[in-house]
Every structure is written in C-alpha cells, then in structure tokens.
C-alpha positions in Angstrom: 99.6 108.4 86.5 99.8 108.1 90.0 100.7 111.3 92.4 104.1 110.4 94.3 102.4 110.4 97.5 99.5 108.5 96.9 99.0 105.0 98.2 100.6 103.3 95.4 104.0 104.7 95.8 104.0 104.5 99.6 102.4 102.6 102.8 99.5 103.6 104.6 97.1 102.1 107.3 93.9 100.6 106.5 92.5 100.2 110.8 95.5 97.6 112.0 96.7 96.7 108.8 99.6 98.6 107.1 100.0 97.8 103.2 103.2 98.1 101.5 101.8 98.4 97.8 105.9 98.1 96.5 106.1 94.8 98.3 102.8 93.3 97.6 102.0 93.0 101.5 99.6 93.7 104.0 101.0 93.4 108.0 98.9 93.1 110.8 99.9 92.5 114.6 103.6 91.9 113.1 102.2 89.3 110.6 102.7 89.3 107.1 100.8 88.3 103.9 101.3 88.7 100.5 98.7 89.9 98.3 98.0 89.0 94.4 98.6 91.8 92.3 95.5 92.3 91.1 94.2 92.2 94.5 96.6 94.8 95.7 95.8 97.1 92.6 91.8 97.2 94.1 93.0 97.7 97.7 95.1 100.7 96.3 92.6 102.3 93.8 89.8 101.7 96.9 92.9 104.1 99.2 93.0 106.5 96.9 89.1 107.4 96.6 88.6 107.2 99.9 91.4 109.7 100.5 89.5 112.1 97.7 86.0 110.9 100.1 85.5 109.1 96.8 83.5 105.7 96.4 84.2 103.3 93.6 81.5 101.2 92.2 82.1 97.9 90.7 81.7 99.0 86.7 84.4 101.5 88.0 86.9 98.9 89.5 86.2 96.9 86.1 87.3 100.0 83.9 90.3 101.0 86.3 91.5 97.7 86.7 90.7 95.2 84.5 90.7 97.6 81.7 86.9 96.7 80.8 88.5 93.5 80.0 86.6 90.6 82.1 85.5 87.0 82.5 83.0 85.7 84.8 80.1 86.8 86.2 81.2 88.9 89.2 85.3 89.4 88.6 85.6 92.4 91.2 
C-alpha cells in the first residue's frame, strides 16, 4: 500500500516535467502527454525510491510491477 503522500497519490516534478500519476500524464512547458499505465506505474515506483535515495534494479521493477510475470527478453 502506497503512503498518501507519495508520488502515486499526488504530482511531483521530475526537472521540467510535472506527472499527474491520477491522470496518467506528464506536462512539460504547458504541453501534455499521456502515459501508458504500465509506463506510469515505473515512473512512479522509480519517484518513490529516489525519494527513499533508493535505486531500483531491473529484477526489481520486474517483481514490483509485472508481478514476476514477463514476456520478452528485456520487458522493463
């Protein structure tokens, strides 16, 4: 479970870009782009360790996001 705070529940700033992990977009310079799901779920789990001065590997994306369920050779 996520902490209320965290970058899941609310925007933050990743250099000029703000994501808006509720609305599935990334805004930069007043222009807006919606991100895939999946993709937004790595851009938020990669927020939250680097808030904790954390660094996820890829085996660890795999397990957090895909579940340890993958296809392909390189799915992160």
């Amino acid at each position: 479970m996520r902490k209320p705070n965290s970058p899941a529940h609310a925007r933050f700033r990743i250099g000029d870009a703000q994501v808006q992990p509720d609305r599935m977009v990334v805004s930069i310079g007043g222009q807006e782009q919606v991100i895939e799901p999946r993709i937004m779920e790595v851009l938020v789990a990669l927020a939250e360790a680097a808030e904790q001065d954390e660094v996820l590997s890829a085996e660890q994306l795999l397990i957090k996001i895909w579940g340890g369920t993958f296809y392909g050779d390189n799915p992160v």
